[in-house]
LOKOL-278166 format. One line per 2 residues: for each residue x, y, z of C-alpha. Coordinates in pm, whole numbers. Layout:
% residues N
X Y Z | ...
***
This chain:
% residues 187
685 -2931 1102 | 375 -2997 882
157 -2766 671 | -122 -2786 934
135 -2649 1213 | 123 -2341 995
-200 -2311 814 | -536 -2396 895
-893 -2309 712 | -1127 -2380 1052
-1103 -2488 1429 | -1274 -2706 1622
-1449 -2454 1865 | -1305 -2140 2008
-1025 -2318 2239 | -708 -2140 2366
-502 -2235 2031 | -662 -1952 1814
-454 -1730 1993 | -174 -1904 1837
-345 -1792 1459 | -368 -1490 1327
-665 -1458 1066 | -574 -1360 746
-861 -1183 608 | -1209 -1118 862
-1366 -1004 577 | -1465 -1370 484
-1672 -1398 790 | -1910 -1070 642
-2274 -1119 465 | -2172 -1192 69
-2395 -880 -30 | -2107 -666 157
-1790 -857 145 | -1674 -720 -179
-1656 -377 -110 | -1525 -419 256
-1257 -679 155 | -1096 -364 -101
-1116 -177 173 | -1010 -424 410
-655 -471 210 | -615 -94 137
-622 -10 536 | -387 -308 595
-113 -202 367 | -155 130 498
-172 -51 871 | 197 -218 774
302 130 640 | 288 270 1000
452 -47 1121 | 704 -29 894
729 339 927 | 800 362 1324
1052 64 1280 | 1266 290 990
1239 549 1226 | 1372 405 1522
1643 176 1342 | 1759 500 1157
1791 709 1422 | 1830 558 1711
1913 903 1937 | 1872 1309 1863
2067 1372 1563 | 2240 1036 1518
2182 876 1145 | 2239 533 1074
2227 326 698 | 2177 -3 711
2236 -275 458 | 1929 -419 527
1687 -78 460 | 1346 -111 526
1284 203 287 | 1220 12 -13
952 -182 137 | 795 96 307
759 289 -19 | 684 -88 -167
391 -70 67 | 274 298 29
281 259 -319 | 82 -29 -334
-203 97 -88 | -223 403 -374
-234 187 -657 | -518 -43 -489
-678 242 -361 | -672 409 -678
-861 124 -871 | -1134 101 -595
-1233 453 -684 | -1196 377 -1014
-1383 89 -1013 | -1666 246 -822
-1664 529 -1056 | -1638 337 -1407
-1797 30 -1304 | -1492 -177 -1473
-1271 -382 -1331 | -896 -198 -1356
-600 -358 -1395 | -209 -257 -1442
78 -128 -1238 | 150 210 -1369
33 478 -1138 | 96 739 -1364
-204 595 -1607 | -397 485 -1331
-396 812 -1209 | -509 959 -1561
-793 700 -1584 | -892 866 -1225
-892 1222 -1295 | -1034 1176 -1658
-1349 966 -1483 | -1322 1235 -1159
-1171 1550 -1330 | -1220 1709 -991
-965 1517 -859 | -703 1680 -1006
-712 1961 -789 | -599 1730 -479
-273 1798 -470 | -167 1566 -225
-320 1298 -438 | -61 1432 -763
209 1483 -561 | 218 1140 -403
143 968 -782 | 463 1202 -890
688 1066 -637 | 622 714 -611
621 754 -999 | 948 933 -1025
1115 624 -774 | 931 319 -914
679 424 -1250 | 656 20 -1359
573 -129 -1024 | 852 -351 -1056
1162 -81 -910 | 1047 -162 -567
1040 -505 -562 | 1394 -612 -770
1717 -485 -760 | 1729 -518 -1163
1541 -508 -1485 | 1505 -775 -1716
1791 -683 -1901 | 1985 -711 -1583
2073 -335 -1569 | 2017 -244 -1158
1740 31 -1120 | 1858 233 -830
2191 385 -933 | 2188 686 -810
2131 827 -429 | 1754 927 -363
1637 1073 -9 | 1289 1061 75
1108 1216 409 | 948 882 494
699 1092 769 | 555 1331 499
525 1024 235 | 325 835 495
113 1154 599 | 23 1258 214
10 818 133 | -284 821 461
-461 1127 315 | -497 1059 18
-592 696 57 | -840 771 276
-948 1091 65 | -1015 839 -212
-1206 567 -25 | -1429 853 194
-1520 998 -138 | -1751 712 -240
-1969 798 65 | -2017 1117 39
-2071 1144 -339
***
């Protein structure tokens, strides 16, 4: 196999391969004087997209018939909250950045969400939107206790049993994502 079997930048017409591609962002095909804003959005409703995926998949694995639970070694928890938390934490700094004008950066959702509600202070009546911070904060408040198994000082994260109701997270994670994004248009 070569790289061109697996990535490609343009095709020669529209012939029956590009069903074999997927693209990997549409947002490159918009006007410039909108891409910016739709691409944000564009990667905020895919992780939420994957989410869902990921979502109905831990469902199914985990309990595959009326009140039968199954753990697997293999969990796809951690990358569903991987996922959920990272849709917040992008959709987070678009509001922020629409709000401040500044380009955000950092991890921490706990600041990020203090930078939001001191440039929005009416935000922190949403309680979805401070519960969900809260709990993805409580299971991973670096960014980093999703994604590796240990710290840099080689001392594992997760030590302890946590139990999350993966429906609700996604429900409050969709609300509030959205709330965020809709906000800008109706300012």
């Amino acid at each position: 196999m070569k790289k061109e079997d697996v990535i490609k930048h343009q095709f020669n017409g529209l012939t029956s391969e590009i069903s074999d591609w997927e693209c990997l962002t549409p947002t490159v095909f918009l006007k410039q004087d909108v891409k910016e804003e739709a691409s944000e959005k564009e990667i905020i409703f895919a992780y939420l997209r994957a989410a869902e995926i990921l979502h109905s998949g831990l469902k199914n694995d985990n309990n595959p018939s009326y009140h039968l639970k199954i753990i697997h070694s293999n969990q796809v928890c951690m990358p569903f909250l991987y996922i959920c938390r990272h849709a917040l934490e992008l959709s987070i700094k678009y509001r922020l950045r629409l709000e401040t004008q500044e380009s955000i950066t950092g991890h921490k959702l706990q600041e990020l969400y203090n930078k939001l509600t001191n440039a929005v202070p009416k935000l922190k009546r949403n309680n979805d939107l401070s519960l969900l911070v809260e709990v993805l904060n409580e299971i991973d408040d670096d960014g980093c206790k999703l994604r590796y198994t240990k710290d840099k000082n080689n001392h594992i994260y997760h030590e302890k049993p946590t139990f999350i109701q993966t429906t609700k997270i996604l429900a409050l994670e969709k609300n509030v994502c959205n709330y965020l994004i809709e906000l800008v248009h109706n300012k």
